[in-house]
PyMOL Python script that loads the backbone (N, CA, C, O; Angstrom):
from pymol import cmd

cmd.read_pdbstr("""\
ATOM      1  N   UNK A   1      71.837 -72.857 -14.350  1.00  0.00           N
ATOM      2  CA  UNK A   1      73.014 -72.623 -15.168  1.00  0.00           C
ATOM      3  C   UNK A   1      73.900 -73.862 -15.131  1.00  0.00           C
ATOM      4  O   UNK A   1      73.794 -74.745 -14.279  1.00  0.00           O
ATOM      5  N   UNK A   2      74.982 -73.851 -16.357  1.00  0.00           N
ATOM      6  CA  UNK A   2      75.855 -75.022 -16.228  1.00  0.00           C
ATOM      7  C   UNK A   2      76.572 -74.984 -15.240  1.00  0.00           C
ATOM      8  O   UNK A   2      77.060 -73.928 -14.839  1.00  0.00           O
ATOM      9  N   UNK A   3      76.825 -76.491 -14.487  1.00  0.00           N
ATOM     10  CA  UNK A   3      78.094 -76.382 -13.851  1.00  0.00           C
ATOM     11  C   UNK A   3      79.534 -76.451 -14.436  1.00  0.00           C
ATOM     12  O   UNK A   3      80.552 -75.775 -14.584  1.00  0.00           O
ATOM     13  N   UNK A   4      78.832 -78.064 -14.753  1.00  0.00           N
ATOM     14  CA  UNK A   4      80.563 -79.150 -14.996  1.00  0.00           C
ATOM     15  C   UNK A   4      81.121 -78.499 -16.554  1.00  0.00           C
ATOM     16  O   UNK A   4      80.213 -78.121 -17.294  1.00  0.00           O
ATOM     17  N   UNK A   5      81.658 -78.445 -16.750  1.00  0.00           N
ATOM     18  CA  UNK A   5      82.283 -77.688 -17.859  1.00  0.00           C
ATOM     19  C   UNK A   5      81.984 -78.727 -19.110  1.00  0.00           C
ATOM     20  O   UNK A   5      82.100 -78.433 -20.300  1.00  0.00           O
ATOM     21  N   UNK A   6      81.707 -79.589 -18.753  1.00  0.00           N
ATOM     22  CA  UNK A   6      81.229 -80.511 -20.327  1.00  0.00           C
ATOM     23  C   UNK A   6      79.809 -80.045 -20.364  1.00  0.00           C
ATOM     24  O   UNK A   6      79.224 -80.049 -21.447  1.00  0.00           O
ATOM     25  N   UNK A   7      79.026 -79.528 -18.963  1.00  0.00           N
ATOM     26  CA  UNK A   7      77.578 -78.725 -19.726  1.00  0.00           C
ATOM     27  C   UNK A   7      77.800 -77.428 -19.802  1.00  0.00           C
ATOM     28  O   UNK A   7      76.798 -76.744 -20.010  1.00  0.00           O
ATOM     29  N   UNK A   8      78.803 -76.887 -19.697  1.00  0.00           N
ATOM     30  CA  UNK A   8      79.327 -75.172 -20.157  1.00  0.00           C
ATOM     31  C   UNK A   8      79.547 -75.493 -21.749  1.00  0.00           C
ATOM     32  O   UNK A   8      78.809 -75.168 -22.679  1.00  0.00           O
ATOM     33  N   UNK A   9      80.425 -76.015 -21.778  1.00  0.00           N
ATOM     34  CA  UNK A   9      80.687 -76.405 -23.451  1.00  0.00           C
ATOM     35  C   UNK A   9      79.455 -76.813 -24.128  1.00  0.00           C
ATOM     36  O   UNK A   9      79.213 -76.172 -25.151  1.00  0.00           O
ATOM     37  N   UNK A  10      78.496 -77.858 -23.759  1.00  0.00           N
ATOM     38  CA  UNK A  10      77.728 -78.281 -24.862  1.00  0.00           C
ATOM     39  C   UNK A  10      76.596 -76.425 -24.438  1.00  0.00           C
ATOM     40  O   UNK A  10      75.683 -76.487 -25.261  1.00  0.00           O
ATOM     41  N   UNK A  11      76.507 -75.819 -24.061  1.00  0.00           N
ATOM     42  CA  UNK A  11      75.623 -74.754 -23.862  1.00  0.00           C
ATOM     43  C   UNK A  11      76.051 -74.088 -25.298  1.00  0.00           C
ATOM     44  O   UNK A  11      75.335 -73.943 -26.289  1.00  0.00           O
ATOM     45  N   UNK A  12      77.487 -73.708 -25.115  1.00  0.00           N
ATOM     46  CA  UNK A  12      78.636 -72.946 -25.580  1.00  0.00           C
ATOM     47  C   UNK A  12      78.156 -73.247 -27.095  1.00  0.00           C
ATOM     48  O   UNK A  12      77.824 -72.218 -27.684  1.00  0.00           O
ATOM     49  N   UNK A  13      78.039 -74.537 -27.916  1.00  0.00           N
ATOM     50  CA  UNK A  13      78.384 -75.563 -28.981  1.00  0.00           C
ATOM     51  C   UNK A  13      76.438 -75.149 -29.395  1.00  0.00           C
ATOM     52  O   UNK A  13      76.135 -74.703 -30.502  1.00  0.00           O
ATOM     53  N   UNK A  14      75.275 -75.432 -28.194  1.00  0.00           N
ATOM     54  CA  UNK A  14      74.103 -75.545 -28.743  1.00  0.00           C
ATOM     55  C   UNK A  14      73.788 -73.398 -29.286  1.00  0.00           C
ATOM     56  O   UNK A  14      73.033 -72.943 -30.145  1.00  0.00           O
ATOM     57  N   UNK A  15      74.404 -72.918 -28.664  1.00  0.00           N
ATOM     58  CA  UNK A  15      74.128 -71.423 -28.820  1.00  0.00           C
ATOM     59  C   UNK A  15      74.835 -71.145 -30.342  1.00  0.00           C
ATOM     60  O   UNK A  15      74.181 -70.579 -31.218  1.00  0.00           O
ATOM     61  N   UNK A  16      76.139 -71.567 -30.557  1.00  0.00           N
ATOM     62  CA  UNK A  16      76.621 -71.082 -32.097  1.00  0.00           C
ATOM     63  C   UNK A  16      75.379 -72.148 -32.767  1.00  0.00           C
ATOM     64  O   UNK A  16      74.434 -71.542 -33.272  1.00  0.00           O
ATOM     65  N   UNK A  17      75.311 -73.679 -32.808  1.00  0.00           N
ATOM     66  CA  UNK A  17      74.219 -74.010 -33.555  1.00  0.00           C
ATOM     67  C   UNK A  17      72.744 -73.632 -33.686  1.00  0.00           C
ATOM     68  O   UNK A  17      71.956 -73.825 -34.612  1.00  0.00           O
ATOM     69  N   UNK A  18      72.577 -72.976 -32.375  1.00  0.00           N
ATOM     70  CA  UNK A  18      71.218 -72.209 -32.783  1.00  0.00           C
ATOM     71  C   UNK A  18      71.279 -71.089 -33.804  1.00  0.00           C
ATOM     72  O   UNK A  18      70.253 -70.836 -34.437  1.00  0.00           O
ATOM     73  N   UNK A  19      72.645 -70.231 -34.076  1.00  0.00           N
ATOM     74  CA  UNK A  19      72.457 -69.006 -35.045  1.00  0.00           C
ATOM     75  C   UNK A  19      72.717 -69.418 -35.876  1.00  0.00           C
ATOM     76  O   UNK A  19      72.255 -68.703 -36.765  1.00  0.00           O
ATOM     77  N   UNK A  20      73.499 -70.647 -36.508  1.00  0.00           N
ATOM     78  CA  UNK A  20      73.644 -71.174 -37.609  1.00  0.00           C
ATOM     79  C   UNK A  20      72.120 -71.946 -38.108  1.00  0.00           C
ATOM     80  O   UNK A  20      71.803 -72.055 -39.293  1.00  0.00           O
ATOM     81  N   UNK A  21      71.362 -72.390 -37.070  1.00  0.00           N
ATOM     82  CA  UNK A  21      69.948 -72.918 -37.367  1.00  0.00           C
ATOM     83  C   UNK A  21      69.284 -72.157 -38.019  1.00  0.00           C
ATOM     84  O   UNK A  21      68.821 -72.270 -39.154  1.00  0.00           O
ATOM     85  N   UNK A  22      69.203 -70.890 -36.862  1.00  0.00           N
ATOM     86  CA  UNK A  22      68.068 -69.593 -37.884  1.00  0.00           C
ATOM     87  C   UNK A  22      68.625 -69.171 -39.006  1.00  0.00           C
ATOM     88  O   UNK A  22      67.873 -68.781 -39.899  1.00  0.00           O
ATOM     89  N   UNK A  23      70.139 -69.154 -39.221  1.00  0.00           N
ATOM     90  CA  UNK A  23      70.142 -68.487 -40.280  1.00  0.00           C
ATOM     91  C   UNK A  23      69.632 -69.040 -41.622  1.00  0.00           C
ATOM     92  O   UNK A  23      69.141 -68.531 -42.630  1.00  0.00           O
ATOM     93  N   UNK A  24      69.963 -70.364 -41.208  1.00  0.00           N
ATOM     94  CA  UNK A  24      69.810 -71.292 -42.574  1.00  0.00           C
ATOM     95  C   UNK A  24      68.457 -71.163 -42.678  1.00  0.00           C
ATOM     96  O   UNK A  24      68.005 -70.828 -43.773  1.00  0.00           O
ATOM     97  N   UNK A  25      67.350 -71.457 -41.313  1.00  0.00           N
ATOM     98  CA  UNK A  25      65.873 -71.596 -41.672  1.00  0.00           C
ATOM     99  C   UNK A  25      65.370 -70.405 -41.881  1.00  0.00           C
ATOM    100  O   UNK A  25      64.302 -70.510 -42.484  1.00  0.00           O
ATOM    101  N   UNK A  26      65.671 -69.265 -41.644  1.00  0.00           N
ATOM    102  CA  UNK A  26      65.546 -67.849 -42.367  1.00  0.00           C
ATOM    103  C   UNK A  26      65.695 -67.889 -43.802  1.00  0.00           C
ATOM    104  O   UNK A  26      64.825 -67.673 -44.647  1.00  0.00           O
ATOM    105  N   UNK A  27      66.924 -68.198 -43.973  1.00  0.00           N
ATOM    106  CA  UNK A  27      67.301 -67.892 -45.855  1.00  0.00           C
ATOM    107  C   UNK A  27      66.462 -69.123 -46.283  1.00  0.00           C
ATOM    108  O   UNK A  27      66.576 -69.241 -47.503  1.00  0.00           O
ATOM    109  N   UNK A  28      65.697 -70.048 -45.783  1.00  0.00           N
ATOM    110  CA  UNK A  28      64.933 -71.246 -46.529  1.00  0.00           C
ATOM    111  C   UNK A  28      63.400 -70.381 -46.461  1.00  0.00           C
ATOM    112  O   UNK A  28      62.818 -70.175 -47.525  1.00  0.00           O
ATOM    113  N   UNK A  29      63.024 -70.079 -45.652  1.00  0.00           N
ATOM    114  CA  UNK A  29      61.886 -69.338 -45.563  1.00  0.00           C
ATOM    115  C   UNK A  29      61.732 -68.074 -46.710  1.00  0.00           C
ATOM    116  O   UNK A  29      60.817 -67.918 -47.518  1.00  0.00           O
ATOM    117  N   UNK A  30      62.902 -67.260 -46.503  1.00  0.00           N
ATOM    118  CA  UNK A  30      63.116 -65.610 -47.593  1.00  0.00           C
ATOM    119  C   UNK A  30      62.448 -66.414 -48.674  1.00  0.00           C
ATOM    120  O   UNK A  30      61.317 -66.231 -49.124  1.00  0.00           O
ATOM    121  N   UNK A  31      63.601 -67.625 -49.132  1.00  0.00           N
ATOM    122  CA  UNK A  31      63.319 -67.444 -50.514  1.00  0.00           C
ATOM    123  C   UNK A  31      62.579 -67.954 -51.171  1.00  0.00           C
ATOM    124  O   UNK A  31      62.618 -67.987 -52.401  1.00  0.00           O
ATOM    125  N   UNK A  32      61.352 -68.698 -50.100  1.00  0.00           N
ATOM    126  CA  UNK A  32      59.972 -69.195 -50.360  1.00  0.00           C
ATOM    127  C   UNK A  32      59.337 -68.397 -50.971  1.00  0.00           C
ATOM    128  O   UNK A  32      59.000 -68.339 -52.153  1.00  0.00           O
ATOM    129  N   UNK A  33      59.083 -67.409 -49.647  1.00  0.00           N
ATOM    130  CA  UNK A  33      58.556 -66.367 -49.275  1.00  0.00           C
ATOM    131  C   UNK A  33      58.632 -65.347 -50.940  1.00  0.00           C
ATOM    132  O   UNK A  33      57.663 -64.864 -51.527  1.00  0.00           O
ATOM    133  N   UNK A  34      59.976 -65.279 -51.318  1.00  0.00           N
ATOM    134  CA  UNK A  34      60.093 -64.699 -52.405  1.00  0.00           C
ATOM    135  C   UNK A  34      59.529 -65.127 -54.119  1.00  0.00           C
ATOM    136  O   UNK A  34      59.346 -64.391 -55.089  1.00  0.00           O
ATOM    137  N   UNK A  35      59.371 -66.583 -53.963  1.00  0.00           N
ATOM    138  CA  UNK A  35      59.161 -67.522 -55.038  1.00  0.00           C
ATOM    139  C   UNK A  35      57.325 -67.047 -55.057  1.00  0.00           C
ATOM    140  O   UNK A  35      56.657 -66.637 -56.006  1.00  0.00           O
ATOM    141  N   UNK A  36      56.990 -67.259 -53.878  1.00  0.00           N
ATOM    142  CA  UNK A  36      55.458 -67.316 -53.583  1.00  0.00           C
ATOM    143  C   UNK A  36      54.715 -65.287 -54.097  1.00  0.00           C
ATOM    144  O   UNK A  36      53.599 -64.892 -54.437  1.00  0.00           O
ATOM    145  N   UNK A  37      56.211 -64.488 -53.858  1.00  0.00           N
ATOM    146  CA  UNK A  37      55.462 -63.296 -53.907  1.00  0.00           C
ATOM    147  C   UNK A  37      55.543 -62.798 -55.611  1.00  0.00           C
ATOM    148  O   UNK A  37      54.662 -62.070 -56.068  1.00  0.00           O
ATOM    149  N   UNK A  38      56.697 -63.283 -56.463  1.00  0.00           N
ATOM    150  CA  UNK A  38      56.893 -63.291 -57.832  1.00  0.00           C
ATOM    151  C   UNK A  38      55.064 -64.325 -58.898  1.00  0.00           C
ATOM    152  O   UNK A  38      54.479 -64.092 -59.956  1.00  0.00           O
ATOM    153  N   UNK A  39      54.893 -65.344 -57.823  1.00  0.00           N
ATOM    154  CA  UNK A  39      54.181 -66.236 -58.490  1.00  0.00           C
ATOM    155  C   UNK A  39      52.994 -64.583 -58.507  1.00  0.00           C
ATOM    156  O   UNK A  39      53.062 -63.709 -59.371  1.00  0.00           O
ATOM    157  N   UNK A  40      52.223 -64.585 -57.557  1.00  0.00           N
ATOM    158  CA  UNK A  40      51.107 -63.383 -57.067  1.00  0.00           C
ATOM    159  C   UNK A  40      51.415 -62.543 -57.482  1.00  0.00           C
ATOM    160  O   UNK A  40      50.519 -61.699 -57.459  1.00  0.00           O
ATOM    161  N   UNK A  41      52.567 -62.108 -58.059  1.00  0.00           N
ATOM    162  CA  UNK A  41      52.752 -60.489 -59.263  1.00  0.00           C
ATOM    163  C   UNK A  41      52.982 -61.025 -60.660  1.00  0.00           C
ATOM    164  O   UNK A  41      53.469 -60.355 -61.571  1.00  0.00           O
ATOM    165  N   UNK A  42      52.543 -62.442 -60.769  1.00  0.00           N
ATOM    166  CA  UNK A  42      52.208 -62.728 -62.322  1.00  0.00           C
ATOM    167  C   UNK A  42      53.913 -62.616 -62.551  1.00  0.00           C
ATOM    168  O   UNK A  42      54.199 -62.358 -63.721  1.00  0.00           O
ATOM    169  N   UNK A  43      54.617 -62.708 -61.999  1.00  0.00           N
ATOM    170  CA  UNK A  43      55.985 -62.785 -63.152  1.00  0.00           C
ATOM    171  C   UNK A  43      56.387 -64.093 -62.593  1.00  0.00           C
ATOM    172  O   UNK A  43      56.625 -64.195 -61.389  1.00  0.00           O
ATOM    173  N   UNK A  44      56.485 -65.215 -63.491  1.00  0.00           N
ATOM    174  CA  UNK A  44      56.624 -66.316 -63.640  1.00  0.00           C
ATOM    175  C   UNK A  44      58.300 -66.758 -63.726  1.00  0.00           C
ATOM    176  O   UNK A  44      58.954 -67.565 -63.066  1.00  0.00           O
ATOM    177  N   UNK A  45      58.619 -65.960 -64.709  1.00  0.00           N
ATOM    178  CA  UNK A  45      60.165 -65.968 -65.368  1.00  0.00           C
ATOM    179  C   UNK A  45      60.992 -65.936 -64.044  1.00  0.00           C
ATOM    180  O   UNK A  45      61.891 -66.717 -63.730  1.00  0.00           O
ATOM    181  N   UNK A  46      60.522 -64.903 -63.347  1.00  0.00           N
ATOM    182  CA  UNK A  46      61.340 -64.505 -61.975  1.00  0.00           C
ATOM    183  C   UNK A  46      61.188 -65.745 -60.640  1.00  0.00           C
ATOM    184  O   UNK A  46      61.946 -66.078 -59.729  1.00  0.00           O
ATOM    185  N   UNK A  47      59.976 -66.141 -61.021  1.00  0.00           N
ATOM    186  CA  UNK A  47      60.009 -67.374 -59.980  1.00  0.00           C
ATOM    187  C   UNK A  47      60.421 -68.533 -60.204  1.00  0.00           C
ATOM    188  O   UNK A  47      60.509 -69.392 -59.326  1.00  0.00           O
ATOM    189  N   UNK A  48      60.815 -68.755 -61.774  1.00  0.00           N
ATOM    190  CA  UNK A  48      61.262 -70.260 -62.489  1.00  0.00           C
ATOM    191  C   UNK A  48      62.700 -69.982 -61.520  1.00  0.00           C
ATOM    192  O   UNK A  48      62.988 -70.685 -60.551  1.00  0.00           O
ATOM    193  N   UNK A  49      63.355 -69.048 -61.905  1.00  0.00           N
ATOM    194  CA  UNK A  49      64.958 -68.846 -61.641  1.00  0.00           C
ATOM    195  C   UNK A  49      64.834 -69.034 -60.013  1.00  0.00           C
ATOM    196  O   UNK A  49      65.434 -69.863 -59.328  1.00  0.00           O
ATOM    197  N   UNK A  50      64.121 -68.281 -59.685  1.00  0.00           N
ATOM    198  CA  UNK A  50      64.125 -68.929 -58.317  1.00  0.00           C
ATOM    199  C   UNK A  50      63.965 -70.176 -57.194  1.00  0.00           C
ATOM    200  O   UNK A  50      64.027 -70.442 -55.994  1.00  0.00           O
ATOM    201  N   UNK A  51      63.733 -70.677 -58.408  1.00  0.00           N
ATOM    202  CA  UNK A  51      62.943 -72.164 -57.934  1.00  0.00           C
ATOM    203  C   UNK A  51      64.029 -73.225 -57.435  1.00  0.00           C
ATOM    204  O   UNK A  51      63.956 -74.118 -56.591  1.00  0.00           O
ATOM    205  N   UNK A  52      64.983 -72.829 -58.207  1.00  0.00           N
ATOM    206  CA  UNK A  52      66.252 -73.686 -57.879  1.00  0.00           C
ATOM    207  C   UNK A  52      66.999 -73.431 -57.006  1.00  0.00           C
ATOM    208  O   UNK A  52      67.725 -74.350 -56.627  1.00  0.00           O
ATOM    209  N   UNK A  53      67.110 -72.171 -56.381  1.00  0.00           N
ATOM    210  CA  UNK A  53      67.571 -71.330 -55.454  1.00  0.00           C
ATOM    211  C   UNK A  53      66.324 -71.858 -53.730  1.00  0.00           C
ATOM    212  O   UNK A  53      66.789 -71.787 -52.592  1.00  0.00           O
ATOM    213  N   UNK A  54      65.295 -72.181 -53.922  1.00  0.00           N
ATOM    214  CA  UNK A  54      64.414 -72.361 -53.288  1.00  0.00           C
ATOM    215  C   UNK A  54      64.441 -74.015 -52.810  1.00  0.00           C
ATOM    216  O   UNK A  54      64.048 -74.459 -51.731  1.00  0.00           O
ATOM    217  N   UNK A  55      64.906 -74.620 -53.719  1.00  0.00           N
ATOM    218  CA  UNK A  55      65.309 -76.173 -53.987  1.00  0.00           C
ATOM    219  C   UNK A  55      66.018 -76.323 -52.800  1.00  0.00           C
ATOM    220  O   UNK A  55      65.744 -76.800 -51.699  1.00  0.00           O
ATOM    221  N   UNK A  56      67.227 -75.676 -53.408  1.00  0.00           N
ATOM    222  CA  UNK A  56      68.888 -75.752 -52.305  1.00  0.00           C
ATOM    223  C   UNK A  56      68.879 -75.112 -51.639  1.00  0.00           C
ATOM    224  O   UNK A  56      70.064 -74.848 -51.434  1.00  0.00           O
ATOM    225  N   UNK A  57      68.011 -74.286 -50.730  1.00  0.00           N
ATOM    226  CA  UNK A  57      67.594 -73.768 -49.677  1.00  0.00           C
ATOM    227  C   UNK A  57      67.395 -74.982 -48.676  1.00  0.00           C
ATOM    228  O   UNK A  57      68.236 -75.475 -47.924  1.00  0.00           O
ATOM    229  N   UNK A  58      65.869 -75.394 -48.884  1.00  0.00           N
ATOM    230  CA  UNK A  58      65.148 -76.351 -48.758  1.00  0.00           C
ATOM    231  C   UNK A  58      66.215 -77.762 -48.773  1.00  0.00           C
ATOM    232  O   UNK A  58      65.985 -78.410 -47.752  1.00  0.00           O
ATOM    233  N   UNK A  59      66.922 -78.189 -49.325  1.00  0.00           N
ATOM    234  CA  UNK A  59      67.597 -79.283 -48.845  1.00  0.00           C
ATOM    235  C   UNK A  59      68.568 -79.324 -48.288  1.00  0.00           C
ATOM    236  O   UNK A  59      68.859 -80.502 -48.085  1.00  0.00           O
ATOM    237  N   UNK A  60      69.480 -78.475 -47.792  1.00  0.00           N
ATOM    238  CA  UNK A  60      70.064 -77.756 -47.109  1.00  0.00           C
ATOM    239  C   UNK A  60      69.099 -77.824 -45.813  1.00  0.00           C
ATOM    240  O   UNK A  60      69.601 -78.784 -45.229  1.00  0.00           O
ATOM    241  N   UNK A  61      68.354 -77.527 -45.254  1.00  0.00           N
ATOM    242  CA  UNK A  61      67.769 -77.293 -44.047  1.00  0.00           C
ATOM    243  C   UNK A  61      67.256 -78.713 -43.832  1.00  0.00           C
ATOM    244  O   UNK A  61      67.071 -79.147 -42.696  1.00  0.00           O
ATOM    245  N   UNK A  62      66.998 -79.533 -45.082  1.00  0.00           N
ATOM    246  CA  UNK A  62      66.655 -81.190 -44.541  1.00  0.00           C
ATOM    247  C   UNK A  62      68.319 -81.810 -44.015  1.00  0.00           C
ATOM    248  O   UNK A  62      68.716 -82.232 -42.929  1.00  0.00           O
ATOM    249  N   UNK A  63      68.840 -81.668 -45.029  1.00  0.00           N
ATOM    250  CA  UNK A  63      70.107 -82.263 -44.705  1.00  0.00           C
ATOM    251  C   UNK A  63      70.961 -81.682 -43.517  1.00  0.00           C
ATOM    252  O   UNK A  63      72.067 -82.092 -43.164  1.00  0.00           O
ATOM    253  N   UNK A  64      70.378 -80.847 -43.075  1.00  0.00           N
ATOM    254  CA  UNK A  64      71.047 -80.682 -41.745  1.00  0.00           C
ATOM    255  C   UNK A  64      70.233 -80.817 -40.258  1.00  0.00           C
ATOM    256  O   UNK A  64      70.690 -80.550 -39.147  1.00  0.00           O
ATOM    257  N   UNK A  65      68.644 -81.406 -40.662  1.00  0.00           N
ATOM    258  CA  UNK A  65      67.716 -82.041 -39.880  1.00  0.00           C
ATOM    259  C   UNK A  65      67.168 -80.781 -39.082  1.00  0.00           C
ATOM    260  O   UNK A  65      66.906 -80.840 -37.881  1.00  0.00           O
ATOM    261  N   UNK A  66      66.999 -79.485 -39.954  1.00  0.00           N
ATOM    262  CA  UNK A  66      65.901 -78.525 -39.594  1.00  0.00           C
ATOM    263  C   UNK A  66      64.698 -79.012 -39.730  1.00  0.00           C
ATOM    264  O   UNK A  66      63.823 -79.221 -38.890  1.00  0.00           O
ATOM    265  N   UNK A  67      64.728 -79.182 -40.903  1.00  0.00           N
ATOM    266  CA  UNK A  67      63.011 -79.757 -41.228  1.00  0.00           C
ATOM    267  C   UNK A  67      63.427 -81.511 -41.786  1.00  0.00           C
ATOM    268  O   UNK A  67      64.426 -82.111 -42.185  1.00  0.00           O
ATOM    269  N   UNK A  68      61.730 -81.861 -41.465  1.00  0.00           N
ATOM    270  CA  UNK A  68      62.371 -83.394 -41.673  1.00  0.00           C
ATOM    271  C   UNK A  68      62.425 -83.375 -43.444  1.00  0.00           C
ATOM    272  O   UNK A  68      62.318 -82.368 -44.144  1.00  0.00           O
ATOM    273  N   UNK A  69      62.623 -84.794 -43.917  1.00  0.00           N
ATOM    274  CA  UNK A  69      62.901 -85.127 -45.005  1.00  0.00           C
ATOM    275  C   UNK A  69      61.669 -84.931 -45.869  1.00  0.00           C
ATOM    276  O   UNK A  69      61.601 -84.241 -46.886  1.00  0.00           O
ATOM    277  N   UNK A  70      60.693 -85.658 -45.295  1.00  0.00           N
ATOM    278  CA  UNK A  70      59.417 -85.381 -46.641  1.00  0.00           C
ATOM    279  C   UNK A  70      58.970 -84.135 -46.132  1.00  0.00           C
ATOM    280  O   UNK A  70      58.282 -83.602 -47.002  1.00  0.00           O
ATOM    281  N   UNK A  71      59.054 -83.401 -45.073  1.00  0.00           N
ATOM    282  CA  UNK A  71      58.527 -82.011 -44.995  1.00  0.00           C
ATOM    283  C   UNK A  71      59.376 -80.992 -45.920  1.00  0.00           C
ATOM    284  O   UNK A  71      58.886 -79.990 -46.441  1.00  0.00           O
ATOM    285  N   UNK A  72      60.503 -81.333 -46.026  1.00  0.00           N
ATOM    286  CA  UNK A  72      61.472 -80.718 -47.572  1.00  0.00           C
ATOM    287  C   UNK A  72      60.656 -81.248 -48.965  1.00  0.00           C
ATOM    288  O   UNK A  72      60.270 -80.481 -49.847  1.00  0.00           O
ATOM    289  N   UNK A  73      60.529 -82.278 -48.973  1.00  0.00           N
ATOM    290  CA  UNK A  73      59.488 -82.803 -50.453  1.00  0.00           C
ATOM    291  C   UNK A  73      58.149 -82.500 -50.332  1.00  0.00           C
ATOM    292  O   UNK A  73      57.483 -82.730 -51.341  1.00  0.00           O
ATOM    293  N   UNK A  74      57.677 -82.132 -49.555  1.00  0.00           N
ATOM    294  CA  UNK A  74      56.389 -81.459 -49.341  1.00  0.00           C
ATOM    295  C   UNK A  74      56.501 -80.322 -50.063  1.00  0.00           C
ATOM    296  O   UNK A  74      55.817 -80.182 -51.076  1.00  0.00           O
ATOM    297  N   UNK A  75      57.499 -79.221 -49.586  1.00  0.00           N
ATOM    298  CA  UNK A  75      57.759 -77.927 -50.134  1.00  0.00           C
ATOM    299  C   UNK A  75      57.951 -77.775 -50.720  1.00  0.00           C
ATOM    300  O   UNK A  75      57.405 -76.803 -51.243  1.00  0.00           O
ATOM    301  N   UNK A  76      59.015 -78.521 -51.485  1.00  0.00           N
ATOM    302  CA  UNK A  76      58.852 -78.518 -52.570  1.00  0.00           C
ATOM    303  C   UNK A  76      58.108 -78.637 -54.150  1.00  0.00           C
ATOM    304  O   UNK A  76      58.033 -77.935 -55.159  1.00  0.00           O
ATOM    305  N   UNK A  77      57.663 -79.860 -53.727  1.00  0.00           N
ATOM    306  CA  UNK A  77      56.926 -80.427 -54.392  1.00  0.00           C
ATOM    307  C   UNK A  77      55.498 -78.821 -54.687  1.00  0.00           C
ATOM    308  O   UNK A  77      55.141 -78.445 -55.804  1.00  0.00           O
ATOM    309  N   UNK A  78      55.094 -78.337 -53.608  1.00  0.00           N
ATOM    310  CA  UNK A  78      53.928 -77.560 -53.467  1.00  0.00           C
ATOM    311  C   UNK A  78      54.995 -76.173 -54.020  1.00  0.00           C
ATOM    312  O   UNK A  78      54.368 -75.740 -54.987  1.00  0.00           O
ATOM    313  N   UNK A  79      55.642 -75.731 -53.942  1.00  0.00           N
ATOM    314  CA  UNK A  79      56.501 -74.575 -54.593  1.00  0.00           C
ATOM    315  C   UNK A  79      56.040 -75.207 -56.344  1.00  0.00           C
ATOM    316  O   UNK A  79      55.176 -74.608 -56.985  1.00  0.00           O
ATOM    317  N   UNK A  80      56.553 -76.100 -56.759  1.00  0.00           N
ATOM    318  CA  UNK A  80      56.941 -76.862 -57.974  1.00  0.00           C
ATOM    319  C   UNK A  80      55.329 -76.679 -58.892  1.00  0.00           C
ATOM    320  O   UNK A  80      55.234 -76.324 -60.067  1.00  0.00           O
ATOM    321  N   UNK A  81      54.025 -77.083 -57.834  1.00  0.00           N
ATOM    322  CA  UNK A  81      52.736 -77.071 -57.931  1.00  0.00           C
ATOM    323  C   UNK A  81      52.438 -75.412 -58.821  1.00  0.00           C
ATOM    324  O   UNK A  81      52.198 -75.249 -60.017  1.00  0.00           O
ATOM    325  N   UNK A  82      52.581 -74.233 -57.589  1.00  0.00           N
ATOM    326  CA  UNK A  82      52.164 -73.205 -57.565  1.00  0.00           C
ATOM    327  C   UNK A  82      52.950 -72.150 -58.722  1.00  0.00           C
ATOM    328  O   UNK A  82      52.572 -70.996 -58.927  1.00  0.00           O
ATOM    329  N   UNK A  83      53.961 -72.720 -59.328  1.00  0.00           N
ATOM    330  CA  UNK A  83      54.847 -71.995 -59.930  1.00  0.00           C
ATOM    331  C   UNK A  83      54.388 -72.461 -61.442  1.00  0.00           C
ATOM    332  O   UNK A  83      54.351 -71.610 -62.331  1.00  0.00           O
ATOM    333  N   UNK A  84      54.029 -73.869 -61.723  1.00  0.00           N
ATOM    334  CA  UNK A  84      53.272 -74.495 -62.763  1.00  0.00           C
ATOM    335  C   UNK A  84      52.229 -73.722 -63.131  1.00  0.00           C
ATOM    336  O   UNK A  84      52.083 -73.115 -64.193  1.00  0.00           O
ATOM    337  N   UNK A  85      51.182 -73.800 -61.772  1.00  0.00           N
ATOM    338  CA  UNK A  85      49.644 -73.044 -61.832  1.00  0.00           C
ATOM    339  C   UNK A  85      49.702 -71.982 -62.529  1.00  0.00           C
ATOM    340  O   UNK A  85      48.950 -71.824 -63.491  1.00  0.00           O
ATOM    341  N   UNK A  86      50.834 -70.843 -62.067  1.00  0.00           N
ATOM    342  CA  UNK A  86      50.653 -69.593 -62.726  1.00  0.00           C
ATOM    343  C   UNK A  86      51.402 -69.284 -64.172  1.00  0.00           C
ATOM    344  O   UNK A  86      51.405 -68.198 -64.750  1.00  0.00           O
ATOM    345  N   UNK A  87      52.098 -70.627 -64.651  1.00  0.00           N
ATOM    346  CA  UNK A  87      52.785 -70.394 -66.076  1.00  0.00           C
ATOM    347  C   UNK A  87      51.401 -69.939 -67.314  1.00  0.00           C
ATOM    348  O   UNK A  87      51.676 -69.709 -68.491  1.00  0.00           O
TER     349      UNK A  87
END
""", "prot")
cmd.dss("prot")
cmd.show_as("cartoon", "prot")
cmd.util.cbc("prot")
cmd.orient("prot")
């Protein structure tokens, strides 16, 4: 456990940034997750709109150094792929 109170605090500081971590990499995941399940029920329309929503998910979690930078353009890019495929 911490002693010195500057490692009580950074404990204190890494625990709120861990729930702010998942939450963000949760809601980046959902709305993959959601883009990917619209593509597989053939409704296209529903996954275009989502796509942008899936975007700013996704850079959002780079820009705050969840995931690295081209692993965000990866996902994208392959969201961008799979959403094409099924137009």
């Amino acid at each position: 456990m911490a002693i010195t109170s500057s490692a009580k605090k950074a404990l204190r500081v890494s625990r709120r940034r861990r729930v702010v971590n998942l939450h963000r990499k949760e809601a980046m995941l959902d709305v993959i997750k959601r883009v990917k399940k619209f593509v597989t029920d053939k409704n296209t329309a529903e996954a275009v709109k989502l796509l942008g929503e899936a975007y700013k998910a996704i850079d959002k979690a780079a820009k705050n150094d969840l995931i690295k930078k081209n692993n965000a353009a990866r996902k994208k890019s392959r969201l961008a792929k799979l959403v094409k495929k099924s137009r």
